[in-house]
mmCIF file of the C-alpha atoms, coordinates in Angstrom:
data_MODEL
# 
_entry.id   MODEL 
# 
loop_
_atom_site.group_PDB 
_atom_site.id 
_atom_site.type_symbol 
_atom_site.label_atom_id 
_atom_site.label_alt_id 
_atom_site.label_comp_id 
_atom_site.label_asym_id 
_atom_site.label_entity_id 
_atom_site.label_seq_id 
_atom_site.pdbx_PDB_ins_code 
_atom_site.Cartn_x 
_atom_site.Cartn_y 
_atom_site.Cartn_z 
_atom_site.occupancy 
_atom_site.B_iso_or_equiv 
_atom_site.pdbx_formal_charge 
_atom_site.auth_seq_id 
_atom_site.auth_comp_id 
_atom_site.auth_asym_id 
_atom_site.auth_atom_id 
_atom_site.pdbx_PDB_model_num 
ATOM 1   C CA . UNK A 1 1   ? 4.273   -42.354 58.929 1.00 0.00 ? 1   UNK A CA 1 
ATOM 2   C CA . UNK A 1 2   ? 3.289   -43.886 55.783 1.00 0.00 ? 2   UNK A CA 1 
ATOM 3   C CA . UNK A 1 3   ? 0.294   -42.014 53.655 1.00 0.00 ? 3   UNK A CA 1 
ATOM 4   C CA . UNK A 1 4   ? -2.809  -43.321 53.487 1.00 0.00 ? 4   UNK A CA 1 
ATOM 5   C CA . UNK A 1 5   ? -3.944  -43.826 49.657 1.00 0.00 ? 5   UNK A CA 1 
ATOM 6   C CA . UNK A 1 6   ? -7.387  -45.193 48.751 1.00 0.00 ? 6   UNK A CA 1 
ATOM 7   C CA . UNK A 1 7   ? -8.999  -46.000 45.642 1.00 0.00 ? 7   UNK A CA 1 
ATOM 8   C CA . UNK A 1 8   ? -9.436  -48.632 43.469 1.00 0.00 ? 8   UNK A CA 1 
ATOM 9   C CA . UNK A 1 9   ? -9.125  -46.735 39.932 1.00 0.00 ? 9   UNK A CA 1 
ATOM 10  C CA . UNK A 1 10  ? -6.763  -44.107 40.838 1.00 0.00 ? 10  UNK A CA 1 
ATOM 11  C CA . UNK A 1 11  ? -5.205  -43.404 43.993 1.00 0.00 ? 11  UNK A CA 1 
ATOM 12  C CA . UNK A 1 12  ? -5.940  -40.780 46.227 1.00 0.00 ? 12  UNK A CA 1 
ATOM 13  C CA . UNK A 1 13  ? -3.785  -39.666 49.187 1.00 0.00 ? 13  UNK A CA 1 
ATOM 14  C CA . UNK A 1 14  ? -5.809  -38.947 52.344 1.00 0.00 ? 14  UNK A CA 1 
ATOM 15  C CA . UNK A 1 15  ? -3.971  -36.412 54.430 1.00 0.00 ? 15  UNK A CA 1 
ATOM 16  C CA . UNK A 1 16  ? -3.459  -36.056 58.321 1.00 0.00 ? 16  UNK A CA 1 
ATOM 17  C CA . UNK A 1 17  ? -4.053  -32.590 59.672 1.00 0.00 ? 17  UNK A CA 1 
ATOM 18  C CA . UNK A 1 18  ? -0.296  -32.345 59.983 1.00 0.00 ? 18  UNK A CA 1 
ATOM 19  C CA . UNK A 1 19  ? 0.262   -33.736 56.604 1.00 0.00 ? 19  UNK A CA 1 
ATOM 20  C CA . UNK A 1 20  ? -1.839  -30.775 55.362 1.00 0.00 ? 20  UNK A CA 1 
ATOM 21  C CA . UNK A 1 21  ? 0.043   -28.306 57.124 1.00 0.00 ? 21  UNK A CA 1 
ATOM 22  C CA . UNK A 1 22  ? 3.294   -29.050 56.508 1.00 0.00 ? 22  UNK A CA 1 
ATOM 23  C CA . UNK A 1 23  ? 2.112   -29.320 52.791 1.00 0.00 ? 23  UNK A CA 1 
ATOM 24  C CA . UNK A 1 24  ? 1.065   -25.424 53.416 1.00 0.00 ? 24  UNK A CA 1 
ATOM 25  C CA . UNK A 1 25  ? 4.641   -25.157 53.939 1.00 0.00 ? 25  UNK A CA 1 
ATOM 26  C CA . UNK A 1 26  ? 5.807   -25.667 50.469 1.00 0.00 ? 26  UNK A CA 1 
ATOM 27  C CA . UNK A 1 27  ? 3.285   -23.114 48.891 1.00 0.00 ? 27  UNK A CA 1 
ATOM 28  C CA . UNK A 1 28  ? 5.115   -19.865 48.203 1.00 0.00 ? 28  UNK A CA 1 
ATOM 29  C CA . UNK A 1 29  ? 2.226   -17.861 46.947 1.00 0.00 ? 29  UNK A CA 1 
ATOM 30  C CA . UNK A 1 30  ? -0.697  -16.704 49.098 1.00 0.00 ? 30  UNK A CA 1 
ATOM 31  C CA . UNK A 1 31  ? -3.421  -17.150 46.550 1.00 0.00 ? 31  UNK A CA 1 
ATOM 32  C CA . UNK A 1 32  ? -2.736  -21.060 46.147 1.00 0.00 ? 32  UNK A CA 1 
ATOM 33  C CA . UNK A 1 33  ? -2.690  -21.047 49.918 1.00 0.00 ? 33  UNK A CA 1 
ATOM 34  C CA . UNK A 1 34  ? -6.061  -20.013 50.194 1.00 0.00 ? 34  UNK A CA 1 
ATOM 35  C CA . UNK A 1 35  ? -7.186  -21.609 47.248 1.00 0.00 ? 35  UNK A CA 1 
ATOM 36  C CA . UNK A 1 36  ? -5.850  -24.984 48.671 1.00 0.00 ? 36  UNK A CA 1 
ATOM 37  C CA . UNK A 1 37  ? -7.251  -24.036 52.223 1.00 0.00 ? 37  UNK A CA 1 
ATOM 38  C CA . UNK A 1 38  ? -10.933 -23.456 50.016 1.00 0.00 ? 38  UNK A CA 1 
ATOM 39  C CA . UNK A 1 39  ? -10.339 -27.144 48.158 1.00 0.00 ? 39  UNK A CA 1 
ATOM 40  C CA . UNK A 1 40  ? -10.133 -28.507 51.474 1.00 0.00 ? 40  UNK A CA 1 
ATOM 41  C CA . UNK A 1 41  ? -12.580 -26.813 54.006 1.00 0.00 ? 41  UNK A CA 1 
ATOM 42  C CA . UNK A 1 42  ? -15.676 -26.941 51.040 1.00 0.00 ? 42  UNK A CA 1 
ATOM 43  C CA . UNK A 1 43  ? -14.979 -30.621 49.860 1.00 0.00 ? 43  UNK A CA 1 
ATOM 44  C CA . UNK A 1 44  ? -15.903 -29.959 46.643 1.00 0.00 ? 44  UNK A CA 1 
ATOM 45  C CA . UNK A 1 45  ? -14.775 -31.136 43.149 1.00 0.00 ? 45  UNK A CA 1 
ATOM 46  C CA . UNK A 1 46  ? -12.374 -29.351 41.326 1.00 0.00 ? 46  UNK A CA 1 
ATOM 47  C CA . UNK A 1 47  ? -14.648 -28.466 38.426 1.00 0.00 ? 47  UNK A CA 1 
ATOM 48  C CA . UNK A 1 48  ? -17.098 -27.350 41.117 1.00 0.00 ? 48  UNK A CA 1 
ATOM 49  C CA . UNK A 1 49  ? -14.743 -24.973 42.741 1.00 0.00 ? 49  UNK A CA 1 
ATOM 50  C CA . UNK A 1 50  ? -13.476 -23.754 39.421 1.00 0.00 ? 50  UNK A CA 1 
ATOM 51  C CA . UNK A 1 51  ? -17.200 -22.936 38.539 1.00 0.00 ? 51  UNK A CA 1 
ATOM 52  C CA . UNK A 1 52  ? -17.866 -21.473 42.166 1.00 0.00 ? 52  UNK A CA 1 
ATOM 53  C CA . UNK A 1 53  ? -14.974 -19.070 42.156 1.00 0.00 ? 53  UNK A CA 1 
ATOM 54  C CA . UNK A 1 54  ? -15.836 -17.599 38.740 1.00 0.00 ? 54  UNK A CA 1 
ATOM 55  C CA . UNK A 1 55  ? -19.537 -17.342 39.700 1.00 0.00 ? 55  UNK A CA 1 
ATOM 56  C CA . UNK A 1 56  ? -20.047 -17.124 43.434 1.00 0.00 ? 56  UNK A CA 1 
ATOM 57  C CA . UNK A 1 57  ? -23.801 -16.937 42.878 1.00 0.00 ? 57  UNK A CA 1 
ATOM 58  C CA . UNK A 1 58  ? -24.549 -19.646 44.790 1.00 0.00 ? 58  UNK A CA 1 
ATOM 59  C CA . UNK A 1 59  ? -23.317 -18.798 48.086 1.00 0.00 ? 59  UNK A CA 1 
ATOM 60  C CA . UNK A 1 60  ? -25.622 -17.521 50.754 1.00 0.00 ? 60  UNK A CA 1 
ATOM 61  C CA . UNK A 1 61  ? -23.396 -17.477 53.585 1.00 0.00 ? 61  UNK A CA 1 
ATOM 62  C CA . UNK A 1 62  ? -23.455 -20.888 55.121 1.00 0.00 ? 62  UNK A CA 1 
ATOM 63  C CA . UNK A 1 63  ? -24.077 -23.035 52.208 1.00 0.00 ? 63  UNK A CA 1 
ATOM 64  C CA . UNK A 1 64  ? -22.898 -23.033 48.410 1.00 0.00 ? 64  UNK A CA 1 
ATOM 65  C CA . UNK A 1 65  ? -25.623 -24.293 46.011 1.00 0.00 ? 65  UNK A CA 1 
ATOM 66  C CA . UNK A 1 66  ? -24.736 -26.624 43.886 1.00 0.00 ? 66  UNK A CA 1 
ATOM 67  C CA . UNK A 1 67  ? -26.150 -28.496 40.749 1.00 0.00 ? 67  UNK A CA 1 
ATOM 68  C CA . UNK A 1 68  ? -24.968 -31.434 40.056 1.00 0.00 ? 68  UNK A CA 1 
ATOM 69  C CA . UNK A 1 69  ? -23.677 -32.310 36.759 1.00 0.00 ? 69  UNK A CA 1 
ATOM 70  C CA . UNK A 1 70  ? -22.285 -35.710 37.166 1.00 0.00 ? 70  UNK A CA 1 
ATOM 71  C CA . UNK A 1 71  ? -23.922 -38.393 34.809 1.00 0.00 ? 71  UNK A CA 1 
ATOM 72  C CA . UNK A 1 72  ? -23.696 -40.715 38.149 1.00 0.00 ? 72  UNK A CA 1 
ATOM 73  C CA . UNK A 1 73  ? -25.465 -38.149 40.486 1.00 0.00 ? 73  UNK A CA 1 
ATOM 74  C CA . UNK A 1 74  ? -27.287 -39.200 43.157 1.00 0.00 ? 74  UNK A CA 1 
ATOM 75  C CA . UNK A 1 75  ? -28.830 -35.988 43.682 1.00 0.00 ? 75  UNK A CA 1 
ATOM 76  C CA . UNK A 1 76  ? -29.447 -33.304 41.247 1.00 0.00 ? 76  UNK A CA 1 
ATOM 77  C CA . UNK A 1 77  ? -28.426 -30.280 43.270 1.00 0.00 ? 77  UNK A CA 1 
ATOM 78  C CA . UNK A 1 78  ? -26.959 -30.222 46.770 1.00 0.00 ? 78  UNK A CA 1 
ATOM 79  C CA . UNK A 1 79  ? -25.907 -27.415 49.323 1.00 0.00 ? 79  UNK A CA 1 
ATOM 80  C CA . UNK A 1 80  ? -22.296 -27.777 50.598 1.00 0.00 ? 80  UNK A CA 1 
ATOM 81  C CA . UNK A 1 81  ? -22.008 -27.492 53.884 1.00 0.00 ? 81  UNK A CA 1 
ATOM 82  C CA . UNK A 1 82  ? -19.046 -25.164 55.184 1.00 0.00 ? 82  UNK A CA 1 
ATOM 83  C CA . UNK A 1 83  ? -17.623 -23.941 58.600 1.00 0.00 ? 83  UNK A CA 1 
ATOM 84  C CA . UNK A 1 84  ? -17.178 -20.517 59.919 1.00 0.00 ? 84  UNK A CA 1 
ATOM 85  C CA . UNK A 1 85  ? -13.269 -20.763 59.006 1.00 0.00 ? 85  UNK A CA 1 
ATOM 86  C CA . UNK A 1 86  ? -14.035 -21.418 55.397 1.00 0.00 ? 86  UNK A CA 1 
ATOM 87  C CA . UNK A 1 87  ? -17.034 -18.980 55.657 1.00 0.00 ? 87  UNK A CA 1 
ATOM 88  C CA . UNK A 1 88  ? -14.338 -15.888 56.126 1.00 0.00 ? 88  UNK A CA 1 
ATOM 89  C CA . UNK A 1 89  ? -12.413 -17.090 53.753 1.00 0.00 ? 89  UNK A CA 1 
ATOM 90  C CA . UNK A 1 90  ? -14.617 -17.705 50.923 1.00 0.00 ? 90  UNK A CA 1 
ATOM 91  C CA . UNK A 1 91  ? -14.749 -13.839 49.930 1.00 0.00 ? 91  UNK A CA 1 
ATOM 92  C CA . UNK A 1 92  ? -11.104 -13.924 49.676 1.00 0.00 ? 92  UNK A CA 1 
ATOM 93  C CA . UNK A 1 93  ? -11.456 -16.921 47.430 1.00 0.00 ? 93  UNK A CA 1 
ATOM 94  C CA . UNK A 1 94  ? -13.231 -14.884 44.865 1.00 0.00 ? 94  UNK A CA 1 
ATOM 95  C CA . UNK A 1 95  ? -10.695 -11.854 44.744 1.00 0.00 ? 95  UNK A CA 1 
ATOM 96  C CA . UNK A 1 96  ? -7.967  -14.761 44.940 1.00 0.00 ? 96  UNK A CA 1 
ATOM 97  C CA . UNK A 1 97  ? -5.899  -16.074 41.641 1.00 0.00 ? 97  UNK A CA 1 
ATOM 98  C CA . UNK A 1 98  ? -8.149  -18.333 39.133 1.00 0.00 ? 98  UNK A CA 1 
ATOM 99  C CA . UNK A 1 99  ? -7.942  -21.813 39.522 1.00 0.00 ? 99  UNK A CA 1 
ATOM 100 C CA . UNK A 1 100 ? -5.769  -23.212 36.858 1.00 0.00 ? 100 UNK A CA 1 
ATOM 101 C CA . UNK A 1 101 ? -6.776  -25.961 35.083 1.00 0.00 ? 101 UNK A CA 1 
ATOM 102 C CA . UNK A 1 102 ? -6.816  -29.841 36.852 1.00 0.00 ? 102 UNK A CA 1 
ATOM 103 C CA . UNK A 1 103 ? -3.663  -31.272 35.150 1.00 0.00 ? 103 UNK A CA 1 
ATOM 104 C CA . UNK A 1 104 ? -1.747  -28.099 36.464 1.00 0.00 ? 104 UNK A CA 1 
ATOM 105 C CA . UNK A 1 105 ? -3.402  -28.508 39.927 1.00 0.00 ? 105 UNK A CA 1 
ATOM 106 C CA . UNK A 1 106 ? -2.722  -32.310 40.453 1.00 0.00 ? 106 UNK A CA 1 
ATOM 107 C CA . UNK A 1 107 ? 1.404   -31.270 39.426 1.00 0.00 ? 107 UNK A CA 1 
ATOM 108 C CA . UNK A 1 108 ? 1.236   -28.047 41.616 1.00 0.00 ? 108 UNK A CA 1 
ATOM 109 C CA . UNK A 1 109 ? 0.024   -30.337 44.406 1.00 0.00 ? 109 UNK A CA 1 
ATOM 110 C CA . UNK A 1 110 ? 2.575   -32.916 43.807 1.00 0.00 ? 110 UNK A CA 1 
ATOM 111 C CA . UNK A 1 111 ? 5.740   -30.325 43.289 1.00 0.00 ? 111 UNK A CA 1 
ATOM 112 C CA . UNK A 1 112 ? 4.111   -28.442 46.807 1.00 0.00 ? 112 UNK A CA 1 
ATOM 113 C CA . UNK A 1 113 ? 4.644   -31.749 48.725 1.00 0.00 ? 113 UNK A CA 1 
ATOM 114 C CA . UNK A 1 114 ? 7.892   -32.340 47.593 1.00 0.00 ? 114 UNK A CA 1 
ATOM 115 C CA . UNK A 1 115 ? 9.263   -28.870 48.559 1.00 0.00 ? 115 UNK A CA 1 
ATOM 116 C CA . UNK A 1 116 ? 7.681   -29.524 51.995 1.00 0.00 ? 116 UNK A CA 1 
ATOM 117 C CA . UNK A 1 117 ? 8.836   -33.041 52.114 1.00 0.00 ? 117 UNK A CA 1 
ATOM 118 C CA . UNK A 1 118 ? 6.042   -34.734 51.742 1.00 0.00 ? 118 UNK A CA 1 
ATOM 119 C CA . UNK A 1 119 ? 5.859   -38.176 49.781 1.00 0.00 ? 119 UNK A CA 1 
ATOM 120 C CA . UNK A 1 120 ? 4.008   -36.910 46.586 1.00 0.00 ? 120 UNK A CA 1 
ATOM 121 C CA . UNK A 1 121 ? 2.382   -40.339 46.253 1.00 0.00 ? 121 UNK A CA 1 
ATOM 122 C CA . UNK A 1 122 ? -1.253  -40.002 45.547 1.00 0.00 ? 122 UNK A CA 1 
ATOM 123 C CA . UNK A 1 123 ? -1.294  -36.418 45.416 1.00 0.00 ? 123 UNK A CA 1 
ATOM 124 C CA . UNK A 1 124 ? -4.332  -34.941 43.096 1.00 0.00 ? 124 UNK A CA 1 
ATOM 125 C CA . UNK A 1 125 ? -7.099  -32.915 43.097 1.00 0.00 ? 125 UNK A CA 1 
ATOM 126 C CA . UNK A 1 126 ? -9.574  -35.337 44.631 1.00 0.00 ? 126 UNK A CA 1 
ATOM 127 C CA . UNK A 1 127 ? -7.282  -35.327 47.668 1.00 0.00 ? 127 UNK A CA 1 
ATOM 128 C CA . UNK A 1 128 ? -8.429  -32.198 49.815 1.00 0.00 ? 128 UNK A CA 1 
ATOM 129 C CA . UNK A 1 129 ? -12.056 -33.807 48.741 1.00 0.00 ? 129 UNK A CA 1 
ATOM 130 C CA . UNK A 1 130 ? -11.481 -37.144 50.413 1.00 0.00 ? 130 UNK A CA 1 
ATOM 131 C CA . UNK A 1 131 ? -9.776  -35.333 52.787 1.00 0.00 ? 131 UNK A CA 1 
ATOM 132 C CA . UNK A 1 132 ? -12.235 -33.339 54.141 1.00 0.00 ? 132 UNK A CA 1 
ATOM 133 C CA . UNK A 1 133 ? -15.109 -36.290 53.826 1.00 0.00 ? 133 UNK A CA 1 
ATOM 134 C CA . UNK A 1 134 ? -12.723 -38.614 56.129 1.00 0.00 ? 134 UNK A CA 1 
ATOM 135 C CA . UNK A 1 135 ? -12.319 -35.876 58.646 1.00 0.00 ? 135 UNK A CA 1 
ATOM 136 C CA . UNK A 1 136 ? -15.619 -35.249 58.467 1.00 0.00 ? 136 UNK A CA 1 
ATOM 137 C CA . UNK A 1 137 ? -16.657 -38.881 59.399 1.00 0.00 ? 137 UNK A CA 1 
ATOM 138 C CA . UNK A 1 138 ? -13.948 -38.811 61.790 1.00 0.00 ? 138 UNK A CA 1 
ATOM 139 C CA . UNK A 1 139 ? -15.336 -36.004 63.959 1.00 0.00 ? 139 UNK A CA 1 
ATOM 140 C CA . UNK A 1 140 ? -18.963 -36.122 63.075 1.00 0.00 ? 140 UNK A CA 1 
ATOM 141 C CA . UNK A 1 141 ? -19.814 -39.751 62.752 1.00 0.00 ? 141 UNK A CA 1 
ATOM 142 C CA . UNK A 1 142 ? -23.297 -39.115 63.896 1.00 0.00 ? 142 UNK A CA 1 
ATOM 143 C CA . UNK A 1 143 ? -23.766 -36.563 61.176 1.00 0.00 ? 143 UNK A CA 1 
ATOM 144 C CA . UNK A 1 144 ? -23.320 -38.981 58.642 1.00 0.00 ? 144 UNK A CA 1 
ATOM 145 C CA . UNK A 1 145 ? -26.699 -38.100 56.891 1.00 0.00 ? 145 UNK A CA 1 
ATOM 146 C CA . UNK A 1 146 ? -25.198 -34.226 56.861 1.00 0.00 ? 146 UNK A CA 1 
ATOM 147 C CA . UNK A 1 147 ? -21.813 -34.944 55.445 1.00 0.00 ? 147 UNK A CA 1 
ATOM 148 C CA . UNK A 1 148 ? -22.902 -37.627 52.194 1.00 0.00 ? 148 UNK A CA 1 
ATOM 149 C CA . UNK A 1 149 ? -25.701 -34.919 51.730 1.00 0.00 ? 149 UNK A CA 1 
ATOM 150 C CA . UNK A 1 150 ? -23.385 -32.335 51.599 1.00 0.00 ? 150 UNK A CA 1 
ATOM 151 C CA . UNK A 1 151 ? -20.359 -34.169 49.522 1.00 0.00 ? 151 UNK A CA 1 
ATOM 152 C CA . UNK A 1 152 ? -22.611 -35.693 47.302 1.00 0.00 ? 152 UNK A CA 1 
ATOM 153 C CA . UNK A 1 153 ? -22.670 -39.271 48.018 1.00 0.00 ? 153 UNK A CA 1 
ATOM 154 C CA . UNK A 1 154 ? -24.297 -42.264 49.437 1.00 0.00 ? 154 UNK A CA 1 
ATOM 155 C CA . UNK A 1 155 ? -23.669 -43.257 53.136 1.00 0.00 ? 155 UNK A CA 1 
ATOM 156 C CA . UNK A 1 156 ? -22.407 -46.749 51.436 1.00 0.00 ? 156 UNK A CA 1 
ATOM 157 C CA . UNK A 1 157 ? -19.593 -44.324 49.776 1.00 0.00 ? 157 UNK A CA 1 
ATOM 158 C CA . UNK A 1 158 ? -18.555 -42.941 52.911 1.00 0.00 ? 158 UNK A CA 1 
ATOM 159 C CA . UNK A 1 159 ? -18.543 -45.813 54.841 1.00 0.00 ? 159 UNK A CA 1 
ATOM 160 C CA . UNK A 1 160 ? -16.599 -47.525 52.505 1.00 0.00 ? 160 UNK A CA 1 
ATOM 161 C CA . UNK A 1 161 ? -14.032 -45.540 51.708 1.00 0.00 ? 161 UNK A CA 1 
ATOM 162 C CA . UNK A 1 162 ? -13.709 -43.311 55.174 1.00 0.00 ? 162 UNK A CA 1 
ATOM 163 C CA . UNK A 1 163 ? -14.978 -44.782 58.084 1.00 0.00 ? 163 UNK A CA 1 
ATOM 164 C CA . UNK A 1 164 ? -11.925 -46.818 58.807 1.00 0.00 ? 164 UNK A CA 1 
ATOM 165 C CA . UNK A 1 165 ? -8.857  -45.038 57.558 1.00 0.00 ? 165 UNK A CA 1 
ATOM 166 C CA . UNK A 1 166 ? -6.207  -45.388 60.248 1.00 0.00 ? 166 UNK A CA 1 
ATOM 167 C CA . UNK A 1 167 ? -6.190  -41.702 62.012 1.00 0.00 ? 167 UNK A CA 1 
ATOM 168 C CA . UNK A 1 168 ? -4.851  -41.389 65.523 1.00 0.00 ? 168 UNK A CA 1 
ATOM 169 C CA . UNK A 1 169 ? -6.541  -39.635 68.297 1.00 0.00 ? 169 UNK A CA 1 
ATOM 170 C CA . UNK A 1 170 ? -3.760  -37.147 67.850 1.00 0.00 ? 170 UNK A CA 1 
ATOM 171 C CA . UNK A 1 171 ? -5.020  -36.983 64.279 1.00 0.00 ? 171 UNK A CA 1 
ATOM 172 C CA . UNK A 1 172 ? -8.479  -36.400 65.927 1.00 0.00 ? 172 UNK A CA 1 
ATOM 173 C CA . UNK A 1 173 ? -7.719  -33.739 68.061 1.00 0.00 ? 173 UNK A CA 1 
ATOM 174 C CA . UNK A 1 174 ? -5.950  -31.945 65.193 1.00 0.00 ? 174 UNK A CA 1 
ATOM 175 C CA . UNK A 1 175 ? -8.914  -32.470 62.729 1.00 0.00 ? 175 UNK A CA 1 
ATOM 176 C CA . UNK A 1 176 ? -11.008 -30.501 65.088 1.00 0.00 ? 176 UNK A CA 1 
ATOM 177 C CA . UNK A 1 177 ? -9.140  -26.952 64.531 1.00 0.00 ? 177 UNK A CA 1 
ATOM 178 C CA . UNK A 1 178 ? -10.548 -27.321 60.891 1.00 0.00 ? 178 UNK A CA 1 
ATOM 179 C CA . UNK A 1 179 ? -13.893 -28.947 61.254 1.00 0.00 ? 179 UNK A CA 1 
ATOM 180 C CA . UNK A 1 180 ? -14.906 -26.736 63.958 1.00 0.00 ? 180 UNK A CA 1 
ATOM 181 C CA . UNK A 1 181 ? -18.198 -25.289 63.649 1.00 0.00 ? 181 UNK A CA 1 
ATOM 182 C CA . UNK A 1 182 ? -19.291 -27.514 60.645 1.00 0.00 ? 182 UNK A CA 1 
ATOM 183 C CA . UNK A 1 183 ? -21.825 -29.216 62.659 1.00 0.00 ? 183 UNK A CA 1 
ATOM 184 C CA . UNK A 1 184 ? -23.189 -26.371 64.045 1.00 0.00 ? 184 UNK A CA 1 
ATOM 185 C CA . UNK A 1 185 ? -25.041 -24.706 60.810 1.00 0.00 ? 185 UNK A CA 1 
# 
């Protein structure tokens, strides 16, 4: 199946459930695993997850407080939203292997795709980001309101850039092991 890549600037690959596990598959070490699994399942920014792991002050459980720092901002703080999967994971996260720094994420995430052959195309640390936000509005389209609040954006944003990215309802049904739960906090 070809990968879906949005963006007008840069490109961004958008990954299918399956896409992310199989890209799982090519990380050897357990810390980037979780690290990877915490990208995706908090849909934050890098910078912001660097930030969070090295001061988890901001978690309380079921959100992660954030202020924004973005010049663009359309809020000035915002609580991310996460899931009881990424909830029992997020301790782990802090004990877990520093983030390294972006360049050495984006090539980590491109060399991981190859050794799980996966087309590297796109690959970069907005991806488990937009990721997560198009599973999100996948799954929770009425939630809309939750998930921009959550992410960071507008509704405009998401609805241009997620709302009609070609997933399958085998995609669906696959999204749902990971989203699980988000809706319910």
């Amino acid at each position: 199946m070809k990968p879906i890549i949005i963006g007008d600037k840069y490109l961004c690959r958008i990954l299918r459930p399956v896409e992310f596990e199989q890209l799982l598959t090519g990380i050897k070490k357990e810390d980037f695993k979780l690290n990877i699994k915490i990208a995706l399942l908090t849909g934050m920014r890098y910078t912001e997850l660097k930030k969070f792991q090295q001061n988890p002050g901001g978690w309380d459980g079921n959100f992660i407080h954030i202020r924004e720092r973005k010049k663009k901002r359309v809020h000035r703080e915002r609580w991310v939203r996460v899931n009881h999967l990424a909830a029992n994971l997020i301790p782990l996260f802090f004990r877990s292997r520093k983030l390294p720094a972006q360049q050495v994420w984006d090539e980590n995430l491109k060399r991981w795709a190859e050794r799980a052959r996966l087309d590297p195309a796109g690959m970069c640390s907005k991806t488990t980001r937009k990721t997560w936000e198009s599973w999100l509005v996948t799954c929770f389209p009425h939630k809309m309101p939750h998930i921009v609040m959550s992410q960071g954006h507008t509704e405009t944003t998401a609805l241009q850039h997620y709302i009609r990215l070609p997933f399958t309802k085998k995609d669906e049904g696959e999204m749902l092991k990971w989203v699980q739960g988000w809706d319910e906090i």
